[in-house]
N, C-alpha and C positions, 0 to 999 in steps of 0.2 A: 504493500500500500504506500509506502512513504518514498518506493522509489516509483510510484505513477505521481505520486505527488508533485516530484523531483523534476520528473520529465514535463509534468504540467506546468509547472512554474518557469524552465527555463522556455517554452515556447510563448509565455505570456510573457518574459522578458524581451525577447527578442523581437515582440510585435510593440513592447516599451521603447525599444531603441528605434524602433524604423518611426512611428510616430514623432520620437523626438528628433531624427532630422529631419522629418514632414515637417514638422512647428517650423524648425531653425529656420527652413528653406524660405518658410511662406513668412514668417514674422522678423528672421532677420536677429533673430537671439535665441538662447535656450529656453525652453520651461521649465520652470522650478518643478522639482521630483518632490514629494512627499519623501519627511525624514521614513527612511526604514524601506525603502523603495529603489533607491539610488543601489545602482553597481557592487559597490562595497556592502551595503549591507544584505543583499539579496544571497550575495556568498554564505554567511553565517547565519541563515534562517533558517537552520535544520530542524530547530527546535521548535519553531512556529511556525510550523507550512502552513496549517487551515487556515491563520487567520492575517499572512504573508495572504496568501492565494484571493481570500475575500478581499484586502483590502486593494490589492493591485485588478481585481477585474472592476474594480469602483472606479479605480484611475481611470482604466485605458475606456471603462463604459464612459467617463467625462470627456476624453479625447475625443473620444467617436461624434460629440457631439457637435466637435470644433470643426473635425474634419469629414469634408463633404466627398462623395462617389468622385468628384471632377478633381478634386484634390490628390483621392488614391491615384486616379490615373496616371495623371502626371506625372507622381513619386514613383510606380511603377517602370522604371525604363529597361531594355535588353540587359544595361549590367545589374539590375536587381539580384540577387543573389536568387537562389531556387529555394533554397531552406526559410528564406525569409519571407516567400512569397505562400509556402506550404505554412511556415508556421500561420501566418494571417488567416491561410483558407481554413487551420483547425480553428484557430480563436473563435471566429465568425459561424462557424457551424455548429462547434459546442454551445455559441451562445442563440443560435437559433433567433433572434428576435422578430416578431412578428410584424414588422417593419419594411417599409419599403426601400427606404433606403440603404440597411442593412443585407437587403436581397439584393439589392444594384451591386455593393460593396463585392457580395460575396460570388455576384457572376461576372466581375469585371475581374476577381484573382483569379476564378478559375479559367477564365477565356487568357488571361497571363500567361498561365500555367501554359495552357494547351499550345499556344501561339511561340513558346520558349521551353521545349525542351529540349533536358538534358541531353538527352542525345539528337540532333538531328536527323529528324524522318520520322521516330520511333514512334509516333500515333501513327503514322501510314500504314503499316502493316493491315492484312484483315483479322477480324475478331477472332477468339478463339472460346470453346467452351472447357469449366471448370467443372471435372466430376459429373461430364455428363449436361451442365445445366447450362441453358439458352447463351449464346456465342457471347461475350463482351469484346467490347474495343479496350486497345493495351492502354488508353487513356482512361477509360473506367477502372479499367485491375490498378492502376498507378494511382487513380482517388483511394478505390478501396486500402489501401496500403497506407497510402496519407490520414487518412482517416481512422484505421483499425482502433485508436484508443479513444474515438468517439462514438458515443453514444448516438448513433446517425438515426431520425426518422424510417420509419415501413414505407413500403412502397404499394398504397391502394390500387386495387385493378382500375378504377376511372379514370386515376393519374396516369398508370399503363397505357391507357388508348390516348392520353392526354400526349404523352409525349409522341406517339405514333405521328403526329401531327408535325412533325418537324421536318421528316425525311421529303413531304411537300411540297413543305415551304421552301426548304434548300432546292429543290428542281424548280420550283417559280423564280427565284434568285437566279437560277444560271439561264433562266431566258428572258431578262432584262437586257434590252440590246443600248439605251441607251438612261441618263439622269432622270430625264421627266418619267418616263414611264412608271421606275423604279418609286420615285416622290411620291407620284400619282395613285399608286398603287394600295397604299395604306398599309403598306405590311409589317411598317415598325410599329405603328398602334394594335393589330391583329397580334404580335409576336408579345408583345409587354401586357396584352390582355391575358395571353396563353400562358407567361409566367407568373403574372397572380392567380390563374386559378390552382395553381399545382399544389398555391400556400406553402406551406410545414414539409411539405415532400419535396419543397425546391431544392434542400439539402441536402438528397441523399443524393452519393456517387454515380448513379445512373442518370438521373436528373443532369446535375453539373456536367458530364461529362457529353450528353446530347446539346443541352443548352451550349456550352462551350465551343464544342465542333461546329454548331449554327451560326455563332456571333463571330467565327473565324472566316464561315466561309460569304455571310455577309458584311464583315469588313471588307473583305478583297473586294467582291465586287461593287460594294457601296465608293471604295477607293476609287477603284478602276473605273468605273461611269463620270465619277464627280471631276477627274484628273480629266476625262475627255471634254467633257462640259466646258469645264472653268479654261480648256489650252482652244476650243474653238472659239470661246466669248471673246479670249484673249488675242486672237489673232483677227478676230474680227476688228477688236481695237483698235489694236495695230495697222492695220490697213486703211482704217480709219483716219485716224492719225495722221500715218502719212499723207492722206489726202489732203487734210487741213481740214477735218472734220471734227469734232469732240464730244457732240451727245449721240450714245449709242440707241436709246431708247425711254419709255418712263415705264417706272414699276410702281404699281402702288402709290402713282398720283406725283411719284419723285423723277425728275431729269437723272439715267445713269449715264457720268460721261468718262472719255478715258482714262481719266484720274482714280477715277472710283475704281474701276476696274485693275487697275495698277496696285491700285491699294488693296487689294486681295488677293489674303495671304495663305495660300494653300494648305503647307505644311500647318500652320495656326490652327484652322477651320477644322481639317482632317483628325488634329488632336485634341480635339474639344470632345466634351460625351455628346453625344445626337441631341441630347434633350436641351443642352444650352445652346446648342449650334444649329437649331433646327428653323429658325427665321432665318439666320443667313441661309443657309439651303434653299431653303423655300424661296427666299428673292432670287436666289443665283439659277433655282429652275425657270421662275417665272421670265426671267431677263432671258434666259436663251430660249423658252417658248416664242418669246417677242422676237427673238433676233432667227427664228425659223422660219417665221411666215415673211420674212421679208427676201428676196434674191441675193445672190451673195454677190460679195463686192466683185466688178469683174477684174479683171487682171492688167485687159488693156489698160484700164486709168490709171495701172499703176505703172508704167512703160517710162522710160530714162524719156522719153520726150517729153509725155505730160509731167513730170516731177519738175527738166528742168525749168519749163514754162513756167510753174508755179513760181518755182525758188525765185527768177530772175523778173517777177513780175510780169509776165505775158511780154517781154518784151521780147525772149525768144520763144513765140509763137509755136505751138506745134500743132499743125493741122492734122485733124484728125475727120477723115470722112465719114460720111453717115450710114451705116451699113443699111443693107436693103435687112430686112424681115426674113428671108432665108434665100438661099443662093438661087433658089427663080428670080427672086423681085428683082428689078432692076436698079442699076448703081447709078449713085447723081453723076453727073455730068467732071470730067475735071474743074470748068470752071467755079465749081460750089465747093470754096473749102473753107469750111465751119472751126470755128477755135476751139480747144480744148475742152474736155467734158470737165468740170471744177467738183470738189466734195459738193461745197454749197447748192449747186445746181440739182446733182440729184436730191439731196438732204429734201430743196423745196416741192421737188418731182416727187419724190415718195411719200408729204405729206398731201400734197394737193391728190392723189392716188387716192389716198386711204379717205377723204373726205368725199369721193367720188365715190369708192367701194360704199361707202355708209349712206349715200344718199339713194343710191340704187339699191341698197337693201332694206331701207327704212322704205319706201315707195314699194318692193314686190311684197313685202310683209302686211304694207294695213290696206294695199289694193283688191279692188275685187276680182278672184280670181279670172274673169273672163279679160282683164284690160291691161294683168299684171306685166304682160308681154310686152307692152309697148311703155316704155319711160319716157316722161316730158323734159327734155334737156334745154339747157338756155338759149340755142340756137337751131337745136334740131330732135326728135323723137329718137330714143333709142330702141330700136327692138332687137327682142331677146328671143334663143330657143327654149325652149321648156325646158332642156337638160341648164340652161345658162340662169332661169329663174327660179330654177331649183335650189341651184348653188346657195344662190342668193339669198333665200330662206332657211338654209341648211341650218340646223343647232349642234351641229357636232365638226362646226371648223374649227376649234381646239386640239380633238383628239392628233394619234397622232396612227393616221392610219390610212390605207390606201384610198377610202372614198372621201376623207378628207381632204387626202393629194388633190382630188380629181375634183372636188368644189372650189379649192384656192386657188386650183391653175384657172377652170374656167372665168373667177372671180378676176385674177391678174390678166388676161388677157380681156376682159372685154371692156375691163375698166382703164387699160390703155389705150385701145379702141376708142373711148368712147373719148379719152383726152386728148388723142391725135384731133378726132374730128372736131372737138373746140377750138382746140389752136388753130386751123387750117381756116376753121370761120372768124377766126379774131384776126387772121394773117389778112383775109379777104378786104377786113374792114381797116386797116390799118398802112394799106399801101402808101396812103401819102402821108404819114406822119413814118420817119426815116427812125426814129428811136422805138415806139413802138413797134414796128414790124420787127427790129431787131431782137425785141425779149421773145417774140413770138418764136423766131425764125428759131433763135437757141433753144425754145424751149420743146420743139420739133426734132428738132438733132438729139436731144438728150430723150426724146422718148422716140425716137427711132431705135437710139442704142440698146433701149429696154424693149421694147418690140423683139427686137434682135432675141435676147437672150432669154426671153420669158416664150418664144416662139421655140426653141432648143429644146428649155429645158421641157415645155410640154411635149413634146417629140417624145420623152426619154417617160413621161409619167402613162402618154398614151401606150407607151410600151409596154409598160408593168398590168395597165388594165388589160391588154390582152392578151398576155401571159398569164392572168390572174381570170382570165374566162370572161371579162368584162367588156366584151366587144361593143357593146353599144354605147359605154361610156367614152371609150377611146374613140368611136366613131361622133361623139359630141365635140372632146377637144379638135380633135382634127378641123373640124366644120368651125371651129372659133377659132381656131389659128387660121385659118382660111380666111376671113374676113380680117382680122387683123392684116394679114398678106396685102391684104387690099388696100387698105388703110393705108398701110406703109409705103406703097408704091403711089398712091396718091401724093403723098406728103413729101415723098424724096423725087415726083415729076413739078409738084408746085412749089418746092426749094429752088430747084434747078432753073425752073422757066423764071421767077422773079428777081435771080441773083444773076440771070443771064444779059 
């Protein structure tokens, strides 16, 4: 008895010292030890272990209270010792509290454990059975072991089918192709629902050792999404930037601009617990859902000729011609050559877009469906096909999924369509004032260029719908890239003839 006592006492020592360089670290000085607690005297307490042993689970139960889940983490790093990370996991399970935050503490040592062992690989291995009985993983025999001098909870048959529920989860985790989905998903609140219902059984070895393997193989990929997310936000920036651009988007009513984005800090973010770091997540999905529905930056603007133009103030000029719509439409004339596409220019292009997208959808949505087809525009009626006013009304252009592709393309291309043919009519009206035609005429070249590329990428979307058996969707885009066609060859014949 007195040498369980003995081994009890040094593992509650040793979860004294790791606390007291927890404190040092976060406060920046020692905490005073109760006299009879301290180093020295814990050596010669042979004669008072029971009431050595009560007063120090008194201590470290005061400790517990200072220190928070987000706190172990941190204290937690690869050179944590293993003995010290096993002794914490006895501490926490012998004292079992019925606490939530106790239960974080003690699935964050054992997801430790799992993530850092002593031997490299050695959870790989497959399960094996003991004496006949149902296979374990060498990560569970390696709790049982850590544990043997704990009094560990029974394992209920409800809890039994309770953890069944994990092996699931883990196959939904490995077909998260990207961040939002994963966010979107809810299955960090589904997973933290599942470990309260286990209660008092979250303690035993079987438990820890499933929950553990979970939280292992959802870091990696909660990592690996987030890592993709946050390097194409970031390169969005970037190209941004270079253009002489700076707001990428607004989230939640806030302008994010390159700075903001610069200022997030990966590694930071990634080692926070989920639960304090779950607003920034949540913006950083909601920012790259914004930054999805938009075309990607093209390449060309970013070419040593448009850069130098910028730098040198347009004074060395780089003409940049106006592409047809797809390699039918015909090219302007040599003598049209239009100056450089600028950040600004599309910046004001892709708002004036999106206010176009919401006017034609706010009109197919409270029209009567017999009239929905035809839209009243400020110079001329726009009609629609029924596959294009459907879009229009779609409630699932959020998701992120193939007939969502195929509502946003229809959406991008008619509501550039329908900007050409503004311009074209403002061009009409503007001939004899020499400045106004000018904004027009730019503002035609810069949505030719998006013509251009929103004509491409629906080529590539009408693809997938009919690989995906969706042929009559794909025979809808085709038919609005089609008219867009039209549009563009209009607009790059009435460039040419008025600049001629």
């Amino acid at each position: 008895m007195a040498e369980d006592l003995k081994f009890e006492l040094a593992i509650l020592a040793t979860v004294q010292g790791f606390y007291q360089k927890l404190m040092r670290d976060c406060l920046g000085g020692d905490v005073p030890v109760p006299k009879g607690l301290d180093e020295d005297a814990l050596r010669h307490s042979e004669r008072e272990l029971p009431g050595t042993l009560s007063r120090m689970y008194r201590w470290l139960h005061l400790l517990d209270m200072a220190i928070t889940p987000a706190m172990l983490r941190h204290a937690l790093t690869p050179d944590t010792d293993s003995e010290v990370a096993e002794a914490l996991l006895r501490y926490f399970v012998r004292r079992r509290a019925p606490s939530e935050v106790n239960r974080d503490k003690t699935d964050l040592i054992a997801t430790f454990l799992y993530r850092h062992p002593r031997v490299p690989g050695q959870w790989e291995q497959s399960g094996y059975g003991l004496d006949g009985a149902l296979p374990l993983s060498p990560f569970e025999i390696a709790l049982i072991e850590i544990l043997a001098d704990t009094d560990v909870p029974s394992l209920p048959e409800e809890h039994v089918q309770l953890l069944r529920r994990f092996d699931p989860l883990r196959e939904e985790i490995a077909r998260f192709r990207d961040f939002n989905s994963l966010m979107d998903s809810g299955i960090v609140l589904r997973v933290r629902e599942l470990k309260q219902w286990l209660d008092s059984s979250f303690y035993h070895p079987g438990v820890l050792a499933t929950v553990a393997a979970y939280n292992a193989a959802f870091g990696a990929r909660f990592d690996e999404l987030f890592k993709q997310a946050l390097g194409e936000i970031k390169t969005f920036a970037n190209a941004l930037e270079e253009m002489g651009g700076s707001i990428l988007s607004t989230v939640d009513g806030v302008e994010v601009t390159v700075e903001h984005v610069a200022a997030i800090e990966q590694k930071e973010m990634l080692g926070a617990a989920y639960d304090g770091a779950q607003e920034k997540f949540r913006r950083v999905s909601k920012l790259k859902k914004e930054l999805d529905r938009r075309p990607p930056i093209r390449k060309s603007l970013l070419s040593p000729a448009v850069r130098a133009a910028r730098v040198n103030g347009g004074a060395a000029a780089a003409a940049k011609p106006a592409k047809a719509a797809t390699a039918k439409g015909p090219s302007a004339p040599a003598v049209f050559q239009p100056p450089a596409i600028t950040a600004q220019q599309i910046s004001m292009e892709e708002g004036k877009l999106r206010r176009v997208e919401e006017s034609i959808r706010v009109f197919v949505r409270v029209a009567d469906p017999k009239y929905r087809q035809v839209v009243p525009m400020r110079f001329f009626n726009l009609t629609l096909t029924a596959p294009e006013a459907d879009a229009y009304s779609a409630s699932f252009l959020e998701e992120k999924s193939l007939r969502a592709d195929l509502a946003r393309t229809l959406i991008r291309l008619v509501s550039i369509s329908a900007r050409i043919n503004t311009e074209l009519e403002e061009l009409k009206r503007s001939q004899s004032m020499s400045s106004l035609w000018k904004l027009h005429a730019d503002a035609l070249v810069v949505l030719l260029d998006m013509a251009s590329t929103s004509a491409e990428e629906a080529g590539g979307v009408a693809k997938s719908a009919e690989q995906n058996g969706a042929g009559a969707a794909a025979r809808a885009i085709h038919e609005s890239a089609r008219k867009l066609r039209e549009r563009a060859d209009v607009a790059v014949k009435t460039l040419a003839r008025v600049s001629s």
